[in-house]
N, CA, C and O atoms as a CHARMM CRD file, in Angstrom:
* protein
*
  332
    1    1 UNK  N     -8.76600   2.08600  14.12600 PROA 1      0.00000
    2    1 UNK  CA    -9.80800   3.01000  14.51400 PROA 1      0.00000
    3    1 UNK  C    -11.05300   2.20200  14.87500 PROA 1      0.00000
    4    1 UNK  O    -11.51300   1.29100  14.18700 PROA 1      0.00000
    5    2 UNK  N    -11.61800   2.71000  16.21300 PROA 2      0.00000
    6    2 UNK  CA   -13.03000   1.83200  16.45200 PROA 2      0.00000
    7    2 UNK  C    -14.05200   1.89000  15.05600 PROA 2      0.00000
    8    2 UNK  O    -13.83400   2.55500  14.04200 PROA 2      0.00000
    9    3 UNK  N    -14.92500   1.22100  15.25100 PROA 3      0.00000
   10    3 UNK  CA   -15.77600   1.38400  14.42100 PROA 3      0.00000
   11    3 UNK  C    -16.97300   2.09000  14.77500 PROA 3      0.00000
   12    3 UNK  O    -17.81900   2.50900  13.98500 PROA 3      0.00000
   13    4 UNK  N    -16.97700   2.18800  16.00500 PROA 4      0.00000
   14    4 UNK  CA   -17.91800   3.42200  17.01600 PROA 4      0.00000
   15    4 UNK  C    -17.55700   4.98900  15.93800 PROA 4      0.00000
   16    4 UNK  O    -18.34300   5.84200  15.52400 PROA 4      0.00000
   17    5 UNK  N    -16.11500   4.86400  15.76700 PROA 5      0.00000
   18    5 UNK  CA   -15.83900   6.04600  15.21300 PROA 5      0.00000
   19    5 UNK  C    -15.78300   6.20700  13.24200 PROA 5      0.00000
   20    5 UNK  O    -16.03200   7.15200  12.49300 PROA 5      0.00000
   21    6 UNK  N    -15.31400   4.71300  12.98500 PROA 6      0.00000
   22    6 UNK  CA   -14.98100   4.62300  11.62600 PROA 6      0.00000
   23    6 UNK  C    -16.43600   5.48800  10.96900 PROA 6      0.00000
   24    6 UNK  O    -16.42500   6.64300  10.54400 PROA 6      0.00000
   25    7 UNK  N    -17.58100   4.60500  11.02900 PROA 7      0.00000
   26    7 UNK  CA   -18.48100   4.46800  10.39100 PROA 7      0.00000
   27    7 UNK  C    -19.53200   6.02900  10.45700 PROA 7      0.00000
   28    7 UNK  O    -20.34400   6.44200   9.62900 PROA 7      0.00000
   29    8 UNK  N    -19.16300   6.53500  11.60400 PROA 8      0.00000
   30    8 UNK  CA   -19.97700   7.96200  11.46200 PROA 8      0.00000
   31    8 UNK  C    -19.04000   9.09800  10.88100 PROA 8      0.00000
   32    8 UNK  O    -19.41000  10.18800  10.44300 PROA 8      0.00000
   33    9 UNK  N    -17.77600   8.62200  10.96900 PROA 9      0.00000
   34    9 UNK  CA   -17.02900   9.57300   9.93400 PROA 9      0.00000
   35    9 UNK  C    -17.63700   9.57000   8.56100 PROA 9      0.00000
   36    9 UNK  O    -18.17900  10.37200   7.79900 PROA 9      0.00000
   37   10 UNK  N    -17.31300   8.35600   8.59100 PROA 10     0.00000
   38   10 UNK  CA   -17.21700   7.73800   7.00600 PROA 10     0.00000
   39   10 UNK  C    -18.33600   8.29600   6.06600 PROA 10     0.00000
   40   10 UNK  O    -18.27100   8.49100   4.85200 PROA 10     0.00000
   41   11 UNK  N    -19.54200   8.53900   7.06100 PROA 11     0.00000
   42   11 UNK  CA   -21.21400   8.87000   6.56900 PROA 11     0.00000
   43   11 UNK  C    -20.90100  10.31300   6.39400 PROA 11     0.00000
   44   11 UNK  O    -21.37400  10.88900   5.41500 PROA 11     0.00000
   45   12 UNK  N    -19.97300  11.11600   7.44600 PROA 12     0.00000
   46   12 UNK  CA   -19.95500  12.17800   6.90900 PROA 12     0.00000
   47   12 UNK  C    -19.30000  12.76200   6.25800 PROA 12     0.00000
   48   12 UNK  O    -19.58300  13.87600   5.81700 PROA 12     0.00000
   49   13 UNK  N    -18.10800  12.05000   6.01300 PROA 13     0.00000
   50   13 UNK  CA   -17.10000  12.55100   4.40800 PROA 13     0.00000
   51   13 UNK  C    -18.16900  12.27100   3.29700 PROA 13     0.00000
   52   13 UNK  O    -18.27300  13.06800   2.36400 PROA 13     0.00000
   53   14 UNK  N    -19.11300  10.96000   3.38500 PROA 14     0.00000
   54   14 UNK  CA   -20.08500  11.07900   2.35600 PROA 14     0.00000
   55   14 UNK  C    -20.63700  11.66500   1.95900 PROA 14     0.00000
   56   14 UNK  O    -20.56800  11.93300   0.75900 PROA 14     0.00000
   57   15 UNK  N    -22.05600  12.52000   3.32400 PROA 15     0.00000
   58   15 UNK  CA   -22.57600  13.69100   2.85800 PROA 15     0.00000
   59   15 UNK  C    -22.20300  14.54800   2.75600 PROA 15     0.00000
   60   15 UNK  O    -22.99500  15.41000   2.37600 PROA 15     0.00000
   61   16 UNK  N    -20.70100  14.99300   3.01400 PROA 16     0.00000
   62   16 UNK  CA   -19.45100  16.11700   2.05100 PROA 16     0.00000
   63   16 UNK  C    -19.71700  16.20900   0.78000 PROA 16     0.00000
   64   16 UNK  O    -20.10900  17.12400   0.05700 PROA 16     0.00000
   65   17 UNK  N    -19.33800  14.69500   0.56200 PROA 17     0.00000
   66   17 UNK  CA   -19.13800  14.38200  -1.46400 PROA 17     0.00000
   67   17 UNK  C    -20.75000  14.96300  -1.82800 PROA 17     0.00000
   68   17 UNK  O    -21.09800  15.94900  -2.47700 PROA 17     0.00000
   69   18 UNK  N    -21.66600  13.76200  -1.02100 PROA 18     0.00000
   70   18 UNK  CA   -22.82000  14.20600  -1.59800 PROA 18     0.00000
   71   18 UNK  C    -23.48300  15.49000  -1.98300 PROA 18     0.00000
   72   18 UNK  O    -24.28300  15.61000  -2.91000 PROA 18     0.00000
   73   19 UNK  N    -22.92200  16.78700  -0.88800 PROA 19     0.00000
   74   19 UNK  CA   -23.56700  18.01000  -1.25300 PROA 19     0.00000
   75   19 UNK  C    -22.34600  18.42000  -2.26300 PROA 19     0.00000
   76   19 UNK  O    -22.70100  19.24300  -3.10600 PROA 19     0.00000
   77   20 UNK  N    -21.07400  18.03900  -2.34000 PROA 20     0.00000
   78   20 UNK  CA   -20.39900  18.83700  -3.28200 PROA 20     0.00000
   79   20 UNK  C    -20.86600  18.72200  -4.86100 PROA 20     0.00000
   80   20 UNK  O    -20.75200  19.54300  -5.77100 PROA 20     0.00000
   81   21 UNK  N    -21.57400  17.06900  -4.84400 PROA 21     0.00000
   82   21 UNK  CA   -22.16100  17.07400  -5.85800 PROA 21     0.00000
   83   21 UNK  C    -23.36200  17.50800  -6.46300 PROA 21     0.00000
   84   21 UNK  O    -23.58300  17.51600  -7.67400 PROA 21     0.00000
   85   22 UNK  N    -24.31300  17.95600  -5.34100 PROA 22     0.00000
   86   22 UNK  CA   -25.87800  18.37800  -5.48300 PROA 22     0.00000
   87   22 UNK  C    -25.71800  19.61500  -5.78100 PROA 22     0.00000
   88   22 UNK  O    -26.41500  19.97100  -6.73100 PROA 22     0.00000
   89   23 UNK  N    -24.66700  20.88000  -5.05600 PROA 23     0.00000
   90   23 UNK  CA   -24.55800  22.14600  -4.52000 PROA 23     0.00000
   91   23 UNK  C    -22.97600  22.98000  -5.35900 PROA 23     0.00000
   92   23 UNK  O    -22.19300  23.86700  -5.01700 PROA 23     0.00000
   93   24 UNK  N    -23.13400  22.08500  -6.57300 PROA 24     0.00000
   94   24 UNK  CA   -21.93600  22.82200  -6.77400 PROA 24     0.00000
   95   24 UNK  C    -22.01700  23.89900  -7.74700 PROA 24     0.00000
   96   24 UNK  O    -21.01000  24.28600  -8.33900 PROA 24     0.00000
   97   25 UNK  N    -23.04800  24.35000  -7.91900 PROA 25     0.00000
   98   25 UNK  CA   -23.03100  26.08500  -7.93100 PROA 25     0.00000
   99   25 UNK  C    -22.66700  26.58500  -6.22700 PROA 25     0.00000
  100   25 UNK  O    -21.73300  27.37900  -6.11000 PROA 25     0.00000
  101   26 UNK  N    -22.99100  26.38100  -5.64900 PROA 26     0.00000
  102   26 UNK  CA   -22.25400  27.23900  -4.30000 PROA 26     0.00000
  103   26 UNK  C    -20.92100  26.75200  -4.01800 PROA 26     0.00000
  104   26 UNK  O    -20.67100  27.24000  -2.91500 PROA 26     0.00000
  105   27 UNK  N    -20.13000  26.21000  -4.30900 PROA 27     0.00000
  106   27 UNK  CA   -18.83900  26.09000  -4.35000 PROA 27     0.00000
  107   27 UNK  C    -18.02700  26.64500  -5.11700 PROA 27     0.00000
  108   27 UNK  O    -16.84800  26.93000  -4.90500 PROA 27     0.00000
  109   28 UNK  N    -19.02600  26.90300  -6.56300 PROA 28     0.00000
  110   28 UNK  CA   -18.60100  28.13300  -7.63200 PROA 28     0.00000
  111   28 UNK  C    -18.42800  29.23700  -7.09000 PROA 28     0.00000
  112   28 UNK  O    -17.24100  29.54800  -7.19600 PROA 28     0.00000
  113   29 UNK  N    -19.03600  30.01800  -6.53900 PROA 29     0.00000
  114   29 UNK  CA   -19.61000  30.89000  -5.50100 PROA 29     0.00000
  115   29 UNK  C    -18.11300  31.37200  -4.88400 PROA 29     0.00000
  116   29 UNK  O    -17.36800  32.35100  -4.92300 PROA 29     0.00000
  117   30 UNK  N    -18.17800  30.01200  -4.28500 PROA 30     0.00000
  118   30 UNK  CA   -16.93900  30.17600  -2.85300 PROA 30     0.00000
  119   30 UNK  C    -15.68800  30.36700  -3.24200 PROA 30     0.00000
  120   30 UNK  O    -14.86100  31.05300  -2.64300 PROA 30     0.00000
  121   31 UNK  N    -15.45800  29.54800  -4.62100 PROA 31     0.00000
  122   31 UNK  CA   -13.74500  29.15000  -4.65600 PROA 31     0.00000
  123   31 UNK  C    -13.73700  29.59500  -5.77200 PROA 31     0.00000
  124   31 UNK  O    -12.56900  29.54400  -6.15600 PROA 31     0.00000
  125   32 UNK  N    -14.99800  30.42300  -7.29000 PROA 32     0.00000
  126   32 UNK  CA   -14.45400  30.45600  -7.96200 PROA 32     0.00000
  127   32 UNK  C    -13.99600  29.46800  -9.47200 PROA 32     0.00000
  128   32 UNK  O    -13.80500  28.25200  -9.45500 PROA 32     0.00000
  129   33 UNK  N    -13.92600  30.09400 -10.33100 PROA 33     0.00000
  130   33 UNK  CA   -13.73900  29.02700 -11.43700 PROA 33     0.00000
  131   33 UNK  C    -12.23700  28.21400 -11.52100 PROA 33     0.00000
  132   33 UNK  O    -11.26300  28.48700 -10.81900 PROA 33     0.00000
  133   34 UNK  N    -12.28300  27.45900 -12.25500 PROA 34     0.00000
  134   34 UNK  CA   -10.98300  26.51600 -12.19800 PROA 34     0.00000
  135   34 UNK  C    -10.20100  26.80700 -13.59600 PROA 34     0.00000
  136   34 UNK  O    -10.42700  26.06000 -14.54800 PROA 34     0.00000
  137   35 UNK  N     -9.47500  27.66000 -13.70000 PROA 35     0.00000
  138   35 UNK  CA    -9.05800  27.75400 -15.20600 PROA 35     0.00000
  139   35 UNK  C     -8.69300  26.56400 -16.22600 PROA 35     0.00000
  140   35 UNK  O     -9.01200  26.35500 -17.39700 PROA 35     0.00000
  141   36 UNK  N     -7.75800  25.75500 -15.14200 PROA 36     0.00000
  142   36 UNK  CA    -7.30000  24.58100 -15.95000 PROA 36     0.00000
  143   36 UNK  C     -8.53900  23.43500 -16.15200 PROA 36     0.00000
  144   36 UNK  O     -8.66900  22.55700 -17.00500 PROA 36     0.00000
  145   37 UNK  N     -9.26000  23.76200 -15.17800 PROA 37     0.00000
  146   37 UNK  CA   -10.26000  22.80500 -15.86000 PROA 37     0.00000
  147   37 UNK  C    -11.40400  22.93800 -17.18600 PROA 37     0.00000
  148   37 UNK  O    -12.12600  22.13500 -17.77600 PROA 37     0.00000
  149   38 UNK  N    -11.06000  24.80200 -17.31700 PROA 38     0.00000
  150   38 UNK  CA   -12.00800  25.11700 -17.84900 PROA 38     0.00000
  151   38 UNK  C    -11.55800  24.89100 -19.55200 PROA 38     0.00000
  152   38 UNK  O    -12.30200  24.70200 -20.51400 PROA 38     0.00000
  153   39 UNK  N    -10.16200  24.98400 -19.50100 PROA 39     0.00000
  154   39 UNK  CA    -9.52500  24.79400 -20.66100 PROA 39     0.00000
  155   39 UNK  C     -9.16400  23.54300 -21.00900 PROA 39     0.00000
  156   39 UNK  O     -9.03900  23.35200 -22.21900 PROA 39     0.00000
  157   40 UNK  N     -8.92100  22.45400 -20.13300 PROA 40     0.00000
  158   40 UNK  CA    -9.19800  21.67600 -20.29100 PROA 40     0.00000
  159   40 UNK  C    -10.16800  20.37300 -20.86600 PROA 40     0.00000
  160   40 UNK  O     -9.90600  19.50300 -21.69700 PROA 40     0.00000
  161   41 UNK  N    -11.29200  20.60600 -20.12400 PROA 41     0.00000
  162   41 UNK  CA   -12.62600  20.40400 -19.63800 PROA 41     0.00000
  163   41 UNK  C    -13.95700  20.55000 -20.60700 PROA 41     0.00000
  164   41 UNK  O    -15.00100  19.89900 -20.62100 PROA 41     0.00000
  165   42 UNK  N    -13.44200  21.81900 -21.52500 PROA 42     0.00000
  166   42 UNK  CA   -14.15600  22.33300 -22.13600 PROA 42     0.00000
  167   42 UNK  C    -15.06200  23.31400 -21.25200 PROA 42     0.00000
  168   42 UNK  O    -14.88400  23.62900 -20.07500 PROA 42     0.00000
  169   43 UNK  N    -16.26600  23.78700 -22.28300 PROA 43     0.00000
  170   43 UNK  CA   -17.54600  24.66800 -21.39900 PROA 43     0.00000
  171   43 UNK  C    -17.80700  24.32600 -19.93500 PROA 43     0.00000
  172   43 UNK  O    -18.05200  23.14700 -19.68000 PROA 43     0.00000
  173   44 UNK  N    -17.79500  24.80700 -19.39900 PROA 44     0.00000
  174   44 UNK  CA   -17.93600  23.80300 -17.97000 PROA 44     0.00000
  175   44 UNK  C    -17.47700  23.24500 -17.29200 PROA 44     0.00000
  176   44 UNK  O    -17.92600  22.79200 -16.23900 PROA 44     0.00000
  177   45 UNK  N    -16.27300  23.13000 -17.83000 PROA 45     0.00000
  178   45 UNK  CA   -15.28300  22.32800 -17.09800 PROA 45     0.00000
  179   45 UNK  C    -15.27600  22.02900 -15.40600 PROA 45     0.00000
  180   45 UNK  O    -15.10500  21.00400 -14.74600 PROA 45     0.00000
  181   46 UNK  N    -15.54600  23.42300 -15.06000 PROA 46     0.00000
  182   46 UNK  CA   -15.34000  23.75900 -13.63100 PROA 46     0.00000
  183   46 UNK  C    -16.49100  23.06400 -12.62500 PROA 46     0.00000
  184   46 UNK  O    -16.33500  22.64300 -11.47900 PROA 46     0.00000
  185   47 UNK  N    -17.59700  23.08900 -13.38200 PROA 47     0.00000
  186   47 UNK  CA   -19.11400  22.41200 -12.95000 PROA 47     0.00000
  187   47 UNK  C    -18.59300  20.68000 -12.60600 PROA 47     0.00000
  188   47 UNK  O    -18.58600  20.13300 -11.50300 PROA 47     0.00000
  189   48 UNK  N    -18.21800  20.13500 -13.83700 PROA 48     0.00000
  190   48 UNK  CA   -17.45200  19.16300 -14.01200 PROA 48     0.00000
  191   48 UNK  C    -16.45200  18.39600 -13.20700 PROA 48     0.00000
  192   48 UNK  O    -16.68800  17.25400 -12.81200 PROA 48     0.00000
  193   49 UNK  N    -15.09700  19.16400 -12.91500 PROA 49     0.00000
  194   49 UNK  CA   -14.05700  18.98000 -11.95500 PROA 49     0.00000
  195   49 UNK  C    -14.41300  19.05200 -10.31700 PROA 49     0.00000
  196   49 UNK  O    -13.95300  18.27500  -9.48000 PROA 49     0.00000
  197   50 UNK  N    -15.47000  20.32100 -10.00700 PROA 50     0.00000
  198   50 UNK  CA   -16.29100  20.19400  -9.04200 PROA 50     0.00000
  199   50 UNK  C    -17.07400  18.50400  -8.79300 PROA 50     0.00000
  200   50 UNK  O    -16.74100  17.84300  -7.80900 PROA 50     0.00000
  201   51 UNK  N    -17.93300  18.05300  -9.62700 PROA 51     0.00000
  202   51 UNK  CA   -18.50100  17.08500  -9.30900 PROA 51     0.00000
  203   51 UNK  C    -18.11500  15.78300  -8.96600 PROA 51     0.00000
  204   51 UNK  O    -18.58700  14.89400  -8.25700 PROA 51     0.00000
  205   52 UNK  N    -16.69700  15.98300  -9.97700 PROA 52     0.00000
  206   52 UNK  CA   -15.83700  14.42600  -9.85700 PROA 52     0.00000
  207   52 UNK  C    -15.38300  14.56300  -8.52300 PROA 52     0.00000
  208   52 UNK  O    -15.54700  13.61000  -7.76200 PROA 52     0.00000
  209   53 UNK  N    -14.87600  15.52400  -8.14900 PROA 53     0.00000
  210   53 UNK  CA   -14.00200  15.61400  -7.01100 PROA 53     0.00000
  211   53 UNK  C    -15.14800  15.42800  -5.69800 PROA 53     0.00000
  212   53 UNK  O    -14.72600  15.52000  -4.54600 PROA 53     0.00000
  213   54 UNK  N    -15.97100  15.28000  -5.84600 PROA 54     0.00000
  214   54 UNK  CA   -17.61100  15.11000  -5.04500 PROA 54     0.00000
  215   54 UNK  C    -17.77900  13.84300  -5.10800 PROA 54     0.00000
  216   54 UNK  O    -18.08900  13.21400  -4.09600 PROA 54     0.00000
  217   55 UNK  N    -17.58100  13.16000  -6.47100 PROA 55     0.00000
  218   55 UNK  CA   -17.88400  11.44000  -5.99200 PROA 55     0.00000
  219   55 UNK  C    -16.32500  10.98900  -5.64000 PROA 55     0.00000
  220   55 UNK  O    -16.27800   9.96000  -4.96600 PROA 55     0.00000
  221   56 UNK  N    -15.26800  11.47300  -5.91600 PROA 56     0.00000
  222   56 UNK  CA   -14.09300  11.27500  -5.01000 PROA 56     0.00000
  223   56 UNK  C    -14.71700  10.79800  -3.56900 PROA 56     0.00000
  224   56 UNK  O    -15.29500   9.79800  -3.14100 PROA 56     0.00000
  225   57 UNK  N    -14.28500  12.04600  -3.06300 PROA 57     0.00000
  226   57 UNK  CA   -15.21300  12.03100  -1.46900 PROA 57     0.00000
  227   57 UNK  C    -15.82100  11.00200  -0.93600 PROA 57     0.00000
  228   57 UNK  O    -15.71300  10.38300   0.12300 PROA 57     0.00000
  229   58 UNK  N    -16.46400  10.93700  -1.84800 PROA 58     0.00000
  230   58 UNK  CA   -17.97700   9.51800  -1.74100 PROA 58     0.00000
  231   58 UNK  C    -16.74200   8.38800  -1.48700 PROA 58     0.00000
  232   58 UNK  O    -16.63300   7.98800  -0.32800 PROA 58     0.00000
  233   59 UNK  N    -16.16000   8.05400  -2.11400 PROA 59     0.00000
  234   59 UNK  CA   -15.60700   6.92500  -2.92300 PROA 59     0.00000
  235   59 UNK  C    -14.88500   6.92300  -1.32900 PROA 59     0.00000
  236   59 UNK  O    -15.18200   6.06000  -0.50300 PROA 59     0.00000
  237   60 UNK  N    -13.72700   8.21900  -1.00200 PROA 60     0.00000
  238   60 UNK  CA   -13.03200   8.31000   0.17300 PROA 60     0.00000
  239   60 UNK  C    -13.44500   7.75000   1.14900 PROA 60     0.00000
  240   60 UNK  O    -12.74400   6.99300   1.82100 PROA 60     0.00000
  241   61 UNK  N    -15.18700   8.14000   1.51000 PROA 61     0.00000
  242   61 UNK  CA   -16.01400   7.87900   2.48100 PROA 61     0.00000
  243   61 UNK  C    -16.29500   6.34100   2.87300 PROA 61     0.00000
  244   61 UNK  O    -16.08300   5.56300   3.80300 PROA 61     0.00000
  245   62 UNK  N    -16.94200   6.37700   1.51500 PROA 62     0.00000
  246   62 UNK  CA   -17.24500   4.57900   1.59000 PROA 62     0.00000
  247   62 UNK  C    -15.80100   4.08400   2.06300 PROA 62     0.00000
  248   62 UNK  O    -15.79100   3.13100   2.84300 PROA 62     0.00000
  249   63 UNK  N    -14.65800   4.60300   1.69300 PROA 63     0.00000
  250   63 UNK  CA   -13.57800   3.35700   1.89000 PROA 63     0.00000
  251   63 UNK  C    -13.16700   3.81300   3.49100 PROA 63     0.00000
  252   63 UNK  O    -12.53400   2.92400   4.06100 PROA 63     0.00000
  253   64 UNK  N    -13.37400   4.85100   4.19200 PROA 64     0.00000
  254   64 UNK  CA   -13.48200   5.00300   5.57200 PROA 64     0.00000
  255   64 UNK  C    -14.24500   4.26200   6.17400 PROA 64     0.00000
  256   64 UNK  O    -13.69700   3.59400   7.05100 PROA 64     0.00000
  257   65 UNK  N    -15.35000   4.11200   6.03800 PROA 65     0.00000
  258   65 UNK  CA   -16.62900   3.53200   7.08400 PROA 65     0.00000
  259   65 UNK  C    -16.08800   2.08400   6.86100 PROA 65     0.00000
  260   65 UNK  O    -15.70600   1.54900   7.90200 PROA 65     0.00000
  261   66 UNK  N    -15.97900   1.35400   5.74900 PROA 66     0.00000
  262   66 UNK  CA   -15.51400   0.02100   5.80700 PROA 66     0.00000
  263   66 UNK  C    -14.32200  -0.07300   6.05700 PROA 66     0.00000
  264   66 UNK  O    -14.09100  -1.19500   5.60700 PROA 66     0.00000
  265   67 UNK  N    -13.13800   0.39300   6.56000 PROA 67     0.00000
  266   67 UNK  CA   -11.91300   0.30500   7.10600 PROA 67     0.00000
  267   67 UNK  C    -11.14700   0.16900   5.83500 PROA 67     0.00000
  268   67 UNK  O     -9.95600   0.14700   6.14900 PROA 67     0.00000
  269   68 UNK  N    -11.27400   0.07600   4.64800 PROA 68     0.00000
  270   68 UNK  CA   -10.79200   0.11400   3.00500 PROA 68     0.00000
  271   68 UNK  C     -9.44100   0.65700   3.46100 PROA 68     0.00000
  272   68 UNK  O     -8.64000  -0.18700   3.86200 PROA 68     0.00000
  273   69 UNK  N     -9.04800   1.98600   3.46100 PROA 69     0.00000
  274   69 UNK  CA    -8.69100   3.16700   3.24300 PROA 69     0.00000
  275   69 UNK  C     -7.38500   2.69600   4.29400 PROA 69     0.00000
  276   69 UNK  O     -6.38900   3.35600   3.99800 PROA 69     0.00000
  277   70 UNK  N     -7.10900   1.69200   5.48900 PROA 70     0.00000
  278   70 UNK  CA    -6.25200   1.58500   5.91400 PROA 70     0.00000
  279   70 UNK  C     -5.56300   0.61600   5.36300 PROA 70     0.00000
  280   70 UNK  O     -4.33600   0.71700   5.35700 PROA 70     0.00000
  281   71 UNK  N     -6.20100  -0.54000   4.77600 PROA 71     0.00000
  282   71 UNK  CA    -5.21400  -1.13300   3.59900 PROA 71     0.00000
  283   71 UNK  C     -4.74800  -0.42300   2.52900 PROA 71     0.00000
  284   71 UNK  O     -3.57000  -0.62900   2.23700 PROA 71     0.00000
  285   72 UNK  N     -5.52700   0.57300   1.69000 PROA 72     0.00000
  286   72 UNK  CA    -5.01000   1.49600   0.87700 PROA 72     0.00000
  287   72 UNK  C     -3.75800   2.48100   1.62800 PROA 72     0.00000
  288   72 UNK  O     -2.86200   2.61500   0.79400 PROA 72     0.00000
  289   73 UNK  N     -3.48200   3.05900   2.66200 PROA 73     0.00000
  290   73 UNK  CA    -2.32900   3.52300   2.52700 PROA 73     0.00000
  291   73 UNK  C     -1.57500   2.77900   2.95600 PROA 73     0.00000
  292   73 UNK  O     -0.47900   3.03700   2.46000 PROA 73     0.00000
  293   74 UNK  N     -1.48300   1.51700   3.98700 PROA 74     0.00000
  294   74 UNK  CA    -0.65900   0.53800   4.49400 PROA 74     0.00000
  295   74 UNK  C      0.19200   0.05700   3.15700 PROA 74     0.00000
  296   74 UNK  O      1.35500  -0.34400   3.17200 PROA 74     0.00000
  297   75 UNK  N     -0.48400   0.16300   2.23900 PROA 75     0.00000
  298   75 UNK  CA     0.35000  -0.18900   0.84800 PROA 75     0.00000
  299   75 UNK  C      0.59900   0.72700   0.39400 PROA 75     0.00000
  300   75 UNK  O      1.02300   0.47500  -0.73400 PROA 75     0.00000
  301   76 UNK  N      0.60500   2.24700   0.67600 PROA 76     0.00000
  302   76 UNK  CA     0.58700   3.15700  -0.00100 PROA 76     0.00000
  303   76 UNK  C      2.37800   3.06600   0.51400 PROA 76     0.00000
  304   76 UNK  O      3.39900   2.87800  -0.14800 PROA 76     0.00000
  305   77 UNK  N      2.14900   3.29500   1.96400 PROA 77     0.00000
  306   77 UNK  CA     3.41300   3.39900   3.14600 PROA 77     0.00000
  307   77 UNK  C      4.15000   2.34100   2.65800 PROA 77     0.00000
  308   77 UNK  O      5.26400   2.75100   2.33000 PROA 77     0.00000
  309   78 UNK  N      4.01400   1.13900   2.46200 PROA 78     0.00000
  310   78 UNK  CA     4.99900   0.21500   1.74100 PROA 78     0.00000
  311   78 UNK  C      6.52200   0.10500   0.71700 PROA 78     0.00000
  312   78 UNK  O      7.68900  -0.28300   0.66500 PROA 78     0.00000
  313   79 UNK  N      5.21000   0.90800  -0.10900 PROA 79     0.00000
  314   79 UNK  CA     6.37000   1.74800  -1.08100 PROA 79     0.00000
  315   79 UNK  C      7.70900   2.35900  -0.80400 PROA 79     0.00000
  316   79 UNK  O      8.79700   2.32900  -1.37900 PROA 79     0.00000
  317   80 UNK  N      7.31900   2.83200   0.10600 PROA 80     0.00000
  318   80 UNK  CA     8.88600   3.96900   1.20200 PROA 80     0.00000
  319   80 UNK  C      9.04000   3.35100   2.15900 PROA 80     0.00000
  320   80 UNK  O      9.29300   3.97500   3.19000 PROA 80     0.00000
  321   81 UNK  N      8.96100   2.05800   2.19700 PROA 81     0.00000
  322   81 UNK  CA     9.82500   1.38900   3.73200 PROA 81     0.00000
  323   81 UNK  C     10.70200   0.66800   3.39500 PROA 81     0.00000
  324   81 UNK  O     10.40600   0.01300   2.39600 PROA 81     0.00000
  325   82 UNK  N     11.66400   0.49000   3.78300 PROA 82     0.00000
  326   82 UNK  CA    13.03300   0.42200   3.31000 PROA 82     0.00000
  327   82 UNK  C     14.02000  -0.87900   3.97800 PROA 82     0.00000
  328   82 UNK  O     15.23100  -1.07400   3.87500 PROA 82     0.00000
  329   83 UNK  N     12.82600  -1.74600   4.77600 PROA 83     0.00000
  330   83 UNK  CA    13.01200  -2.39600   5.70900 PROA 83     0.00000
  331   83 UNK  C     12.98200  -4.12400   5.09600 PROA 83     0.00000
  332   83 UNK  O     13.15400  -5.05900   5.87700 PROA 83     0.00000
């Protein structure tokens, strides 16, 4: 992938993560509580599972813009090649 293209993706899977993490009462909103997280998780759980899954993203992002993410599945794909 160019990097014309990598790197403005990459910024915006970020500010994905980033608002999922600032804004996640409105994702409550949208999708609702998470049972298993809530039982899980404890009080809150759902606030919680919301946020991680927000610096996920981040984490996704960063490894997009720096091209990370194609060595990560190139080894992912490894696994099942049979060659």
């Amino acid at each position: 992938m160019s990097v014309f293209l990598r790197v403005p993706l990459g910024i915006i899977v970020m500010i994905i993560g980033f608002l999922m993490v600032l804004r996640t009462s409105v994702l409550i909103e949208w999708f609702g509580r998470v049972d298993w997280a809530e039982e899980k998780l404890g009080n809150g759980g759902t606030y919680t599972f919301y946020k991680l899954g927000g610096v996920l993203v981040v984490f996704i992002g960063i490894f997009i813009a720096t091209n990370f993410i194609s060595d990560i599945l190139t080894s992912f794909a490894g696994i099942f090649d049979r060659t």
